[in-house]
C-alpha positions in Angstrom: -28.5 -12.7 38.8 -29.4 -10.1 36.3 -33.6 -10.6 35.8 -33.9 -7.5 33.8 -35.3 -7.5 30.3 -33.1 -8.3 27.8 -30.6 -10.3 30.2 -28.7 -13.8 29.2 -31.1 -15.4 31.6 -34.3 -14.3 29.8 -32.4 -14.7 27.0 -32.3 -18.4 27.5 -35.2 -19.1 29.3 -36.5 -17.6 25.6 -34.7 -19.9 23.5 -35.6 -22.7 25.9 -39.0 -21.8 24.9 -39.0 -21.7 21.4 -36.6 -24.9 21.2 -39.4 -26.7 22.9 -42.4 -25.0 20.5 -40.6 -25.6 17.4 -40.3 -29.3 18.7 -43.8 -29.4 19.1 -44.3 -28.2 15.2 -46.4 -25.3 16.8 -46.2 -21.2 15.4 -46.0 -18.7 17.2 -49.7 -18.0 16.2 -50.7 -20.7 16.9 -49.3 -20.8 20.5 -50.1 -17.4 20.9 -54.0 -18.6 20.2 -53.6 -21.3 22.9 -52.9 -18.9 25.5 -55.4 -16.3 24.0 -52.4 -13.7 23.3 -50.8 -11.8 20.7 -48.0 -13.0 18.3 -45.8 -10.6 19.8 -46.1 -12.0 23.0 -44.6 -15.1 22.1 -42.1 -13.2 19.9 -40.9 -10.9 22.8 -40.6 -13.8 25.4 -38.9 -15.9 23.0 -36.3 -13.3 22.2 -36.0 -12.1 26.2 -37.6 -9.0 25.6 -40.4 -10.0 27.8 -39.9 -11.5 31.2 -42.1 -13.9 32.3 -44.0 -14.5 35.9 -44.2 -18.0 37.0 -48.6 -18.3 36.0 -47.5 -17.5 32.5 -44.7 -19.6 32.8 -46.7 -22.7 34.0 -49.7 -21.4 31.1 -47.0 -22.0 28.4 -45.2 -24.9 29.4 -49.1 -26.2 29.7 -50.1 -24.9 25.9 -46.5 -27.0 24.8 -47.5 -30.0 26.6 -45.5 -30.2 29.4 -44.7 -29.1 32.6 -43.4 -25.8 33.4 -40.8 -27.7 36.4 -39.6 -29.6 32.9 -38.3 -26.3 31.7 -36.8 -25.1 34.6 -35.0 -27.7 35.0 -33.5 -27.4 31.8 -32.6 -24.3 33.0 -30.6 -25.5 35.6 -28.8 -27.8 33.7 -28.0 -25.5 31.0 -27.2 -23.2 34.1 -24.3 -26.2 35.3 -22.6 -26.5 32.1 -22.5 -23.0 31.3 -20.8 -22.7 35.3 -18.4 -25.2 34.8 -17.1 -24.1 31.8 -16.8 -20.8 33.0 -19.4 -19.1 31.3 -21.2 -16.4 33.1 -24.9 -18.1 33.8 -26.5 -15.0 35.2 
């Protein structure tokens, strides 16, 4: 699995991210405030440009209102379908 910046699974993990904080009704300002960062650092994760470690995974998923093992398993779902149709999930 590619884990580099900029690949499809950052890439999603991203969109997961910003699927579940426009749910929420929260900016990206206003997230970024939550977790005491910049804008840009919601910007860049949400578009993949930034990869994540698991503490500011779980800091996030926190700040959304939910668990970070919520959005990983999203993941892995999304991950499935994407596999069975023969999409490549890496």
């Amino acid at each position: 699995m590619d884990r580099s910046v900029g690949s499809a699974a950052n890439e999603r993990l991203g969109t997961q991210l910003r699927r579940l904080r426009t749910r929420a009704g929260i900016t990206q300002r206003a997230l970024a405030e939550r977790l005491d960062e910049r804008q840009a650092f919601v910007s860049e994760y949400e578009r993949g440009l930034r990869r994540l470690d698991v503490v500011e995974l779980r800091l996030i998923a926190a700040a959304l209102g939910g668990p970070a093992v919520a959005v990983v398993a999203q993941l892995d779902a999304l991950d499935a379908v994407l596999a069975a149709v023969g999409d490549d999930a890496s």
